[in-house]
N, C-alpha and C positions, 0 to 999 in steps of 0.2 A: 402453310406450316406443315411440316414433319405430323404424318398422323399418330405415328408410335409417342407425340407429346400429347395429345388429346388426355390419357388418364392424369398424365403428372400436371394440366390445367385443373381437372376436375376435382386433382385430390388438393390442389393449392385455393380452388374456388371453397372447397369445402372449410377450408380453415379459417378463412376471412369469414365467416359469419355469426363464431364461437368468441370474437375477438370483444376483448372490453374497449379498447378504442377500433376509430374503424379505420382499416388499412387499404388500399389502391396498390396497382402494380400494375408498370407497364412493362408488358414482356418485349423481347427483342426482336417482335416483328413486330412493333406498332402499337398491338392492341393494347387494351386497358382494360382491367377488371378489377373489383371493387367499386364501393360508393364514390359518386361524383366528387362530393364535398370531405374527403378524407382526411383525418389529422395527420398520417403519416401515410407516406407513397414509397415505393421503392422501386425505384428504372432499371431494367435487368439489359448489360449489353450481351450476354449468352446463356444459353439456356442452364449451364451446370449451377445458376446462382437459383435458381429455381429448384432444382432439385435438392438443393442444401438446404433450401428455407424448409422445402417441402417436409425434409427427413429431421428438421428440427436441430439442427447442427449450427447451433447460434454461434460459434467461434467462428465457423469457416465463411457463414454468411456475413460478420466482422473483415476477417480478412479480404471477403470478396471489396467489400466497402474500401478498404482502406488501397486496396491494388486498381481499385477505381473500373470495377469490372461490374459495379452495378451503383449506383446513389440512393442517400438517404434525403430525405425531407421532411421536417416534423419539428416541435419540441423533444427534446433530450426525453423527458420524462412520459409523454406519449410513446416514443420509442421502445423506451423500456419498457414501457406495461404490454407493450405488443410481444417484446422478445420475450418475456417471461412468460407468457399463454403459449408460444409456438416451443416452448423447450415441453422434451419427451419425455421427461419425469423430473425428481430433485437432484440437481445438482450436486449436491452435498452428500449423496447417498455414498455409503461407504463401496468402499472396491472389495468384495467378499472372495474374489477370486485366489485361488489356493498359492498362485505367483504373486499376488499383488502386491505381498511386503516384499518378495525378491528383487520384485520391478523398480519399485520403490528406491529400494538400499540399494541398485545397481544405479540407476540414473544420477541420485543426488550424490553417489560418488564420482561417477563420472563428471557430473558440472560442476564440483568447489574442487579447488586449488587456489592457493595464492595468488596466482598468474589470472588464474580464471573470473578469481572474486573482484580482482581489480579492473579487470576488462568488463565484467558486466556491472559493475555498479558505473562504472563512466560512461556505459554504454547510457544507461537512464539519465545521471544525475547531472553528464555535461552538456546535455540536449542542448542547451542555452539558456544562462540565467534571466538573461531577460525576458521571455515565453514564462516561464514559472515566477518571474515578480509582474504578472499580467494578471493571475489568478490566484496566486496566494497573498496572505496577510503581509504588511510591512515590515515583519520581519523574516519573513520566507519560512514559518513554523511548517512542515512539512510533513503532519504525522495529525490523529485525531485529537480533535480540539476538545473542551471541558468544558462544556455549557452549563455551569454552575446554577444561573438564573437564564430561566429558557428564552427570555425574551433579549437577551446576548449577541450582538452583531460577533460576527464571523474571529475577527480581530483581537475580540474584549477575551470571546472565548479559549480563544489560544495563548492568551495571558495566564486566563485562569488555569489551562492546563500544565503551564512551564511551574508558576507557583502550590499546585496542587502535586506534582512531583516532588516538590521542595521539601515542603511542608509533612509526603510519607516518609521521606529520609531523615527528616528533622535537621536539617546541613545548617550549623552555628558558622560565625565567622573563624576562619584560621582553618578548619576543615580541610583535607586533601579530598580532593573531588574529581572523580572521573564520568567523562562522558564518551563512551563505544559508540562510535555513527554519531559527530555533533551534527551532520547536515549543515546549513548555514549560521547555526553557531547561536541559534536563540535560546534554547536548556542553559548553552556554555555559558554566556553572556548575563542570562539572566540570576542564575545561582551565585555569581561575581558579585553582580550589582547590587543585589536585594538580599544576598545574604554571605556575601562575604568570605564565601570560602575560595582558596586557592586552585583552579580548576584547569583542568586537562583534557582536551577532546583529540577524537582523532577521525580520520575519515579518508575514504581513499578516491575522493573527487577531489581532481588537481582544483576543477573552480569552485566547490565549495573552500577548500583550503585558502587559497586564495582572498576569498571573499571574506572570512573570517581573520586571517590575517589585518585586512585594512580595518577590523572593525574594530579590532584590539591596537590599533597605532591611533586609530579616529579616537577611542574613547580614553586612550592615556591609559590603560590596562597592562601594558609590558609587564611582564615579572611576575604579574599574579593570576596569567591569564594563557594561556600557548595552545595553538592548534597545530597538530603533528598529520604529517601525511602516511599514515603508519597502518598495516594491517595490524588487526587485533591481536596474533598468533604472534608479535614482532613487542612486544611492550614487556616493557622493561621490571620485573618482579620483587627486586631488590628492596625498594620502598613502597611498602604496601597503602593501598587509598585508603580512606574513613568510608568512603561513603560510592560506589560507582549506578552510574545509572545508564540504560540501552535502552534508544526508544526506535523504534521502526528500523531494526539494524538486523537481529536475530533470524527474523524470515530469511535473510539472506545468505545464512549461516551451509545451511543447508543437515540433514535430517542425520547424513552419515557424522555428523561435525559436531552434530548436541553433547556428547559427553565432552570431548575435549574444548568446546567454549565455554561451557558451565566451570568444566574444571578451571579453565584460563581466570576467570572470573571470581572463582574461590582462592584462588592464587594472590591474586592480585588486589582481594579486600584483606583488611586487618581482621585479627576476632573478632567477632562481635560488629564488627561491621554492618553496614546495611547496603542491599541491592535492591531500585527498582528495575524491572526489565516490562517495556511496554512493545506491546506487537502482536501484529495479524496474527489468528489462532483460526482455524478451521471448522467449517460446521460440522462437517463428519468424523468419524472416529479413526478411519483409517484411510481416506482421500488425502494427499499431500496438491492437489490442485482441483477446482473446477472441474464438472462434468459438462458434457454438450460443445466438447474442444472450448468452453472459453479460455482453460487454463492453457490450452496450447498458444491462443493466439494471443495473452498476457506475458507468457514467456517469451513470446516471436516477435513482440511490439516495444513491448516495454517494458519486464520485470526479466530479463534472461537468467535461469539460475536459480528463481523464488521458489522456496517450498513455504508447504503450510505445515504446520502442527498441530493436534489436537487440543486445550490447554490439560486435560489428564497427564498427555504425555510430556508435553512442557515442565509439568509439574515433578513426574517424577524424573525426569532428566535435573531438576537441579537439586531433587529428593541423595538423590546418587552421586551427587559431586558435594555433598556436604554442606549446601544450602536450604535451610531451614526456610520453609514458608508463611509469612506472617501473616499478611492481609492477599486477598485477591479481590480487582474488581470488575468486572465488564460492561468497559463502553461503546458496545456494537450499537445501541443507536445516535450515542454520539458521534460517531465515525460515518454514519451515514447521513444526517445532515453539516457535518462537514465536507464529505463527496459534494454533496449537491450544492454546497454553496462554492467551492472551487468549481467545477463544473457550470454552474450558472456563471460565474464571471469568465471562463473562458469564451461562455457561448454569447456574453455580451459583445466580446473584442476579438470577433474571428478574423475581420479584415487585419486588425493592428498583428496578431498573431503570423498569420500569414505572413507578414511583413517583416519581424521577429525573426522570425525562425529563416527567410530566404536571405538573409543575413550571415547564417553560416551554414546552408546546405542551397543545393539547387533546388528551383521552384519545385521537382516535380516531387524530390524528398519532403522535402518542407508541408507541403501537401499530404505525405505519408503520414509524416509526424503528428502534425494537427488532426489528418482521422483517427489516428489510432487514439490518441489522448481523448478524442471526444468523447470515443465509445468506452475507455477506459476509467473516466473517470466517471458517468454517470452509471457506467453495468457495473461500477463496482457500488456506487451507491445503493442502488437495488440491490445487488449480493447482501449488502449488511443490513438493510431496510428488511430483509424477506429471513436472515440469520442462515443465507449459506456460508458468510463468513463471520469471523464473531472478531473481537478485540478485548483483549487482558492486560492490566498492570498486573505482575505480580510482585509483590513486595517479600524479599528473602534475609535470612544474616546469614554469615558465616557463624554456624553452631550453635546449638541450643544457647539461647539468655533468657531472662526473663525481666530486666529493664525497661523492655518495649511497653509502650505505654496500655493499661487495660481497657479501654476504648478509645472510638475512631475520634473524639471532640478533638484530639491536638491535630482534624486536617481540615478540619472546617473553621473552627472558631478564630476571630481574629487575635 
């Protein structure tokens, strides 16, 4: 071995012993350091994956993983607790740097456009429906679940999160109902069914589209049901909703776009109306992504496009387009044992997956695809677990009322 690597062994030995699980490594001449009996091991084929592990740069040592330039071994959840001891500070820590809002408002201009919003939500959402109904619920709910009663299998939980949306909007039958980002159409579907309002989704995945189409022919829904293949900026303002709701859509809006979707959104409710918007919000005050490159290699894998937002700032971006704020609530540890139970059923069915996914990419994509989801779904469960990422309903009207009920009983009680 290259003597000039003898310190970056030493300073990689030194880390492995601070570790709350114990970690292994075989470098790429052979040897092996760490405990014999390790929970997690990591096979380096060149030495730059060692220098990254070494410098703490838990994104790019993701990437290394996923370009198959070094392997993982372990439980998910061993895993994580190792990458969160080798990261060099919190993640979450704000960017204080005197450019960082320029940096900011230049990029998220630069990634949305119309053209662009639609090529990165396809880029995620058309992976392959069959990979994501491997690991999600039966109805493919795609967003954090509402563990009402904690002892709630995964499924039950995501019911109770479609009817806990319901229930803040108060949505009666007859209702004009919109849904921004239906994803596979379980909000749409189930505001129809269980309560009767006339509802509208839109999304700009050809196969979610698709897939909600057959669900509204399967359930005899025609007429009072429609999924549109439609950017948000593209809907029609003439006939205003009762009631519109965005769940996991906003993040993708991007940070330069918050005044005019908020606006779009005050547009597009009656007075007096009601908005839920549920979505990733940010641990730090002025981070729009991850520190330690994860947020680079969430962008590069699987979110291209995603900004974060603080919920202050959330708040007053719909403060400023004339949306009133009613209730606010945060389900960041609900979001994070729904990570880990999507994430654990992935890591049940890695062969069927594999298998899945070489169905519409070549073996060695397909293999891309499946690391990166690995690590994507479980480092984000620990993000929410640890609150470098948080999750918000906020519940808004178009303009001051005072109709809204005087406590929370009308969303719990049956």
């Amino acid at each position: 071995m290259d003597t000039s690597l003898h310190p970056l062994v030493r300073r990689v030995e030194s880390l492995l012993a601070d570790l709350p699980v114990a970690l292994a490594l075989t470098l790429p001449d052979g040897r092996r350091i760490g405990p014999a009996q390790a929970a997690v091991s990591l096979s380096f084929n060149d030495w730059s994956g060692l220098a990254i592990l070494a410098a703490g740069q838990i994104g790019a040592v993701a990437e290394a993983y996923v370009e198959s330039r070094l392997d993982i071994s372990g439980q998910m959840r061993d895993v994580m607790a190792v990458a969160a001891q080798l990261l060099p500070g919190d993640p979450a820590d704000s960017d204080t740097r005197w450019w960082g809002a320029l940096s900011r408002w230049a990029r998220s201009l630069l990634a949305h456009s119309p053209g662009k919003d639609a090529a990165q939500i396809r880029f995620h959402y058309d992976v392959s429906d069959d990979f994501y109904q491997l690991w999600l619920d039966p109805q493919r709910v795609y967003s954090c679940a509402y563990f009402r009663d904690a002892a709630m299998p995964l499924a039950a939980a995501q019911e109770a999160k479609l009817e806990h949306i319901c229930r803040k909007l108060m949505l009666k039958p007859g209702e004009k109902f919109l849904d921004i980002g239906a994803g596979w159409g379980g909000l749409l579907l189930w505001a129809a069914e269980h309560h009767g309002v006339d509802a509208t989704g839109i999304t700009l995945s050809r196969h979610q589209h698709a897939h909600v189409q057959q669900l509204i022919a399967d359930k005899g829904l025609q007429g009072r049901v429609r999924m549109e293949l439609l950017d948000y900026r593209e809907l029609d303002e003439s006939v205003p909703f009762d009631k519109i709701a965005s769940v996991g859509m906003f993040e993708h809006v991007g940070r330069v776009n918050m005044p005019a979707y908020f606006g779009k959104v005050y547009r597009l409710l009656r007075p007096g109306g009601l908005v839920l918007n549920h979505g990733i919000t940010s641990g730090g005050h002025r981070n729009d992504q991850l520190g330690a490159g994860m947020g680079d290699f969430i962008d590069k894998y699987i979110f291209p496009g995603g900004e974060l937002l603080h919920v202050s700032h959330v708040l007053r971006e719909m403060a400023a387009a004339g949306l009133e704020m009613l209730d606010t609530e945060s389900l960041r540890p609900h979001y994070a044992r729904t990570l880990w139970g999507w994430s654990d059923a992935l890591e049940a069915q890695l062969s069927e997956a594999r298998r899945v996914l070489t169905t519409t990419s070549n073996a060695a994509q397909a293999e891309k695809i499946l690391r990166a989801y690995r690590l994507y779904l479980a480092g984000s469960a620990m993000s929410f677990e640890r609150g470098w990422m948080s999750l918000h309903q906020i519940l808004a009207a178009r303009g001051a009322q005072s109709t809204y009920p005087f406590n929370r009983s009308y969303m719990y009680n049956s």
